[in-house]
N, C-alpha and C positions, 0 to 999 in steps of 0.2 A: 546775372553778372558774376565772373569767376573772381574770387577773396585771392589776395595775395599774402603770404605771411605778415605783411607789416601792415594790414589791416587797411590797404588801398584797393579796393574797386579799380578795374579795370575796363576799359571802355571796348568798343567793340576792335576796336586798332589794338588793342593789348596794353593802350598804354595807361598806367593807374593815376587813381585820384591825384596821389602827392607830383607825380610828374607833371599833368596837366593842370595841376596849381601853380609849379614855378613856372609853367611857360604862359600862364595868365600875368602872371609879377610880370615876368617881361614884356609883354606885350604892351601893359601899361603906359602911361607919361606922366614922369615923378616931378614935384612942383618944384624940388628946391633940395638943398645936401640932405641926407639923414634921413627923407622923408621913407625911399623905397628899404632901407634897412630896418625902420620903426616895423612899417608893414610888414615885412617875414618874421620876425620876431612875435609882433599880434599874430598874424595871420599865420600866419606856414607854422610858428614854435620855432624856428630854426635859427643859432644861430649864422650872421653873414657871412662867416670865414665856411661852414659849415654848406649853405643854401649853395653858393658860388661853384664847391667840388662837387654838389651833386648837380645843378644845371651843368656843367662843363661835359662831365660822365654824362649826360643825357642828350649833347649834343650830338655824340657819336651812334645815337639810337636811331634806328632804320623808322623806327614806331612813332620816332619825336617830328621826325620830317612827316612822315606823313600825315600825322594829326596836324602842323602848324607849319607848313613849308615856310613859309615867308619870317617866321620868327625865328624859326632854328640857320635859313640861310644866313638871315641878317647876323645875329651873332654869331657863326661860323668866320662870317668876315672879320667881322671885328675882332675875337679870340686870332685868326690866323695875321692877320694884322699887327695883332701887340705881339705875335711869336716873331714875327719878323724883324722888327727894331730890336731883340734882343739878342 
């Protein structure tokens, strides 16, 4: 498994551990407000304002579709959706 500088394993897709942790966050179903931003702060270290710019930056990853089509579509709509009412 090839090291990437920021200490992410990357899979055989290329794409590394931290990537394919937030797109596990998302994949999820959060019970209730505050629940999914507790979780990346435990989980990921990240904070929300911070977790959000890099899944966004990962949606436009050729790497992120192919490892999770279905997740990166969904939020593809959704992101181009709130760009639209704006």
């Amino acid at each position: 498994m090839a090291r990437r500088p920021d200490g992410g394993g990357e899979d055989a897709g290329g794409l590394g551990e931290r990537e394919r942790d937030l797109l596990a966050v998302e994949r999820r179903s959060w019970p209730g407000p505050g629940a999914k931003e507790r979780a990346v702060r435990e989980r990921l270290g990240l904070s929300p304002t911070r977790y959000y710019q890099l899944l966004n930056a990962l949606l436009d990853d050729p790497r992120a579709l192919a490892h999770d089509p279905v997740t990166v579509n969904r939020l593809r709509r959704v992101r181009d959706e709130k760009r639209g009412k704006r």
